[in-house]
C-alpha positions in Angstrom: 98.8 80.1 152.1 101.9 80.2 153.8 105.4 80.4 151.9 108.4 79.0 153.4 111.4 81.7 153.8 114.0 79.3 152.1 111.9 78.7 149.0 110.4 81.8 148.7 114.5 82.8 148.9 115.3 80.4 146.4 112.8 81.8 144.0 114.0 85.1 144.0 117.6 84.4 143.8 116.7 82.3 140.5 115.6 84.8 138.9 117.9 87.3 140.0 120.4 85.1 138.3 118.7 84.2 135.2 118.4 88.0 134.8 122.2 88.8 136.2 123.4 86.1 133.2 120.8 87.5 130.5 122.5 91.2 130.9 125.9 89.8 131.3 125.1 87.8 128.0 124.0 91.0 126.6 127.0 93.5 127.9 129.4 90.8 125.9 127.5 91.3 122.9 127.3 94.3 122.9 130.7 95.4 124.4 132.3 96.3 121.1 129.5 99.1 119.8 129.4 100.8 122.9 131.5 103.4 121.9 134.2 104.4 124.0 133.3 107.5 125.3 129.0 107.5 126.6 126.9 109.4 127.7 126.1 109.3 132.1 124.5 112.1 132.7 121.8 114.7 131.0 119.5 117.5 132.0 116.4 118.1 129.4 117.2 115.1 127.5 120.7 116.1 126.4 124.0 115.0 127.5 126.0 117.2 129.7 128.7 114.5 131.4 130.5 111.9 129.7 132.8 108.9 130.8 134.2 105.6 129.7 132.5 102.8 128.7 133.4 101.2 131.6 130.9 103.1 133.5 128.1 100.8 132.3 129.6 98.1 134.9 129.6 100.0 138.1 124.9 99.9 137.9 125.7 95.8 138.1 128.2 95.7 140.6 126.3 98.0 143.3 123.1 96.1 142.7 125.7 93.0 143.5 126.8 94.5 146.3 123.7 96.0 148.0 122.1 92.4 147.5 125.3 90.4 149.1 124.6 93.7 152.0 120.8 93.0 152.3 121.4 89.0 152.5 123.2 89.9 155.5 120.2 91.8 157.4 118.1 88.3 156.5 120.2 86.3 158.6 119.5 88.2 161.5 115.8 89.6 160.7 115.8 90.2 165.3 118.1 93.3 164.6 115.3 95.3 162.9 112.6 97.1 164.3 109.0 96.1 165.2 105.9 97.1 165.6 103.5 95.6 168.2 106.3 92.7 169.1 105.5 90.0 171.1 106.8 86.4 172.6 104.1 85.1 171.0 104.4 86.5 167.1 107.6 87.0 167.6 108.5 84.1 165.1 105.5 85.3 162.6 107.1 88.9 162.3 110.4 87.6 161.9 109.2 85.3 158.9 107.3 87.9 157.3 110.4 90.3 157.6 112.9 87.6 156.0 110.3 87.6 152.8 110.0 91.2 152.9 114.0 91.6 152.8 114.5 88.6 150.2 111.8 90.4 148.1 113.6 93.7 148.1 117.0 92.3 148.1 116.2 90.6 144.6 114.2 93.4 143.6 117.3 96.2 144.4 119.9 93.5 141.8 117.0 93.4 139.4 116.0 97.0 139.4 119.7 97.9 139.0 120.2 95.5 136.2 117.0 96.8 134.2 118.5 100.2 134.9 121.9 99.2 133.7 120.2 97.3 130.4 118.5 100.2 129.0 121.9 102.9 129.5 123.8 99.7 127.7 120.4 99.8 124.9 121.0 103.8 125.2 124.6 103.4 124.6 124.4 101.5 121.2 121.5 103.2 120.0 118.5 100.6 121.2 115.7 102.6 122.1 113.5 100.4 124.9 111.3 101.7 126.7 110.6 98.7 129.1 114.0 98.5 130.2 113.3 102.0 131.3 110.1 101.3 132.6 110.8 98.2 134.8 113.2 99.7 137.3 110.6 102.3 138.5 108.1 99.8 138.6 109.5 97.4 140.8 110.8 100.5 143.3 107.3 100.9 143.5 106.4 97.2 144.3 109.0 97.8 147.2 107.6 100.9 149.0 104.3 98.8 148.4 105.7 95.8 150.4 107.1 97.8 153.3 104.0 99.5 153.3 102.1 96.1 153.4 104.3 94.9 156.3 103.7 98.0 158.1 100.3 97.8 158.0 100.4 94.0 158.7 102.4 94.4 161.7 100.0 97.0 163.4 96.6 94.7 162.8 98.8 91.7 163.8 97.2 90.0 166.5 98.6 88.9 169.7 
């Protein structure tokens, strides 16, 4: 079954959102019991390094920013690398790559939104363990899909 790129893009970028607005929702709620000094750093489950409660913005912003940089390679999926490249799957690998990029550009915002929604949890005293969870997870699911594109691309057929 074959997916196109724009609504497999379309997808993902849904859900990115819906979860980008659910944490946002939640950081305004939560903004006023996050005390003013928190914890961003620890070493054998105690807190060495503090900072402002600003901090818990940066996570969202870099996923933002590495999914605006990773929307970028899409566009242009012929500047990446290849294996077993031809004229005539030429077009096949450069589909496959524009999924495999939308996938981990989504996945990269929603990992570092998780991430950021379990230190705001932390922060006010929530303990959650999925929040915690999720982000390693879905790394996972992206080494697995670079890994299936890998292994795509060298039984790929001329």
């Amino acid at each position: 079954m074959l997916i196109k790129v724009n609504s497999f893009k379309h997808l993902f970028t849904f859900i990115s959102l819906v979860i980008l607005a659910y944490h946002l929702i939640n950081l305004f709620l939560f903004w006023p019991d996050i005390p003013d000094r928190i914890a961003i750093h620890s070493t054998k489950g105690e807190p060495d390094n503090w900072g402002s409660k600003y901090f818990v913005l940066v996570m969202p912003i870099i996923g933002l920013l590495i999914w605006w940089l990773l929307g970028l390679l899409t566009k242009n999926p012929e500047k990446l690398n290849y294996i077993n490249l031809t004229e005539k799957n030429r077009e096949q690998q450069y589909n496959m790559s524009k999924k495999i990029m939308v996938l981990i550009q989504n996945l990269v915002l929603i990992s570092s939104i998780l991430a950021n929604e379990s230190f705001v949890r932390y922060s006010v005293g929530i303990e959650n363990n999925v929040f915690s969870f999720l982000p390693l997870l879905l790394t996972a699911v992206m080494l697995l899909a670079v890994f299936f594109n890998l292994i795509w691309a060298v039984r790929l057929k001329e």
